[in-house]
C-alpha positions as CSV (number, residue, x, y, z in Angstrom):
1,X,144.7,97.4,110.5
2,X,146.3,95.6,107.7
3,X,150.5,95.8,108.2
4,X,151.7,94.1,105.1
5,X,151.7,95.7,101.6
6,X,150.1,92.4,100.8
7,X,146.9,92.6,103.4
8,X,146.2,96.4,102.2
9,X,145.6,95.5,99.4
10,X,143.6,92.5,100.5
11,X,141.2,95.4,102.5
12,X,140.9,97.5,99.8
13,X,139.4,95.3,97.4
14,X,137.5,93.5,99.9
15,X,136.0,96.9,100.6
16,X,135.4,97.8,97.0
17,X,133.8,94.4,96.7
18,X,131.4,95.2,100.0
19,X,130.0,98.1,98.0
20,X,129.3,96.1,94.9
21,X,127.8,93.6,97.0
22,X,125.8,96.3,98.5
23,X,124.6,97.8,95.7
24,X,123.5,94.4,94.3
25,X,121.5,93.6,96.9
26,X,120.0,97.1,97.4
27,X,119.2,96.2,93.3
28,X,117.2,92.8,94.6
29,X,114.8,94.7,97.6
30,X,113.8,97.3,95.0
31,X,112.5,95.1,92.7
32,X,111.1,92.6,95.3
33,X,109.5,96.2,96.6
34,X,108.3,97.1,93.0
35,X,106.4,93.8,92.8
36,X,105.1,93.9,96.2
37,X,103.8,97.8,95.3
38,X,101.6,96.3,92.3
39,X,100.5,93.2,94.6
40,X,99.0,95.7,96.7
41,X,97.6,98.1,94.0
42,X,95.5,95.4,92.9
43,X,96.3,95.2,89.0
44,X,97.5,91.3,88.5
45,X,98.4,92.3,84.9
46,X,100.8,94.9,86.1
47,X,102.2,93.0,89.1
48,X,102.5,89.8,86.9
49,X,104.8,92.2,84.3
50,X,106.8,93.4,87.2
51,X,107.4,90.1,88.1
52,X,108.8,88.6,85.1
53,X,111.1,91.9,85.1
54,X,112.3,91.1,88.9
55,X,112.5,87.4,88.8
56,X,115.3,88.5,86.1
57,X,117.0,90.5,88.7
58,X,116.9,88.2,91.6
59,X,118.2,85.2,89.7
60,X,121.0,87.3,88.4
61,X,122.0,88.1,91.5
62,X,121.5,84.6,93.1
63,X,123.8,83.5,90.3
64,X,126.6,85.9,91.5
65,X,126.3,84.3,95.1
66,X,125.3,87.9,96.8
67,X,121.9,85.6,98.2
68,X,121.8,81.8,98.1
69,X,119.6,80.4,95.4
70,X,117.3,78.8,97.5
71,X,116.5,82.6,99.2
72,X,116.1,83.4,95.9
73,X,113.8,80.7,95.1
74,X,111.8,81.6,97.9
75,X,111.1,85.1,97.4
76,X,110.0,84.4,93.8
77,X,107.7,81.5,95.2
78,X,106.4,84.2,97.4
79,X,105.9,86.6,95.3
80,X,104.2,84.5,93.0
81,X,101.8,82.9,94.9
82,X,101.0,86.3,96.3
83,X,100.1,87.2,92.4
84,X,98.3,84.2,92.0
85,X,96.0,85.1,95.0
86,X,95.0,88.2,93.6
87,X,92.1,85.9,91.4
């Protein structure tokens, strides 16, 4: 455990941080989750609008360094060939 005043407080915002963090990326599976959903439904039109709603979300949160932007990248990739296979 943290002895200096200095290091508390150093634990307690890391900690707050962790939950932010957490939350963030709870944020990115759900709406990588939403577009896989409409993938497997089987309506392109509605999995391509939940796409251009997530693809919002996961660059967002690439751009605040919770994932690295080439993970990022990739699951949009994914995602979107996925979409265009539907055809």
């Amino acid at each position: 455990m943290a002895n200096s005043a200095q290091a508390r407080k150093r634990a307690k915002q890391a900690e707050k941080q962790r939950g932010h963090n957490m939350s963030l990326r709870s944020e990115l599976r759900t709406a990588i989750k939403q577009v896989v959903k409409a993938i497997e439904a089987g309506d392109k039109a509605a999995a391509q609008a939940v796409f251009s709603k997530s693809t919002g979300v996961v660059d967002s949160i690439a751009d605040k360094k919770i994932i690295h932007k080439n993970k990022a990248a990739r699951h949009k990739s994914r995602l979107s060939a996925a979409i265009k296979a539907m055809a």
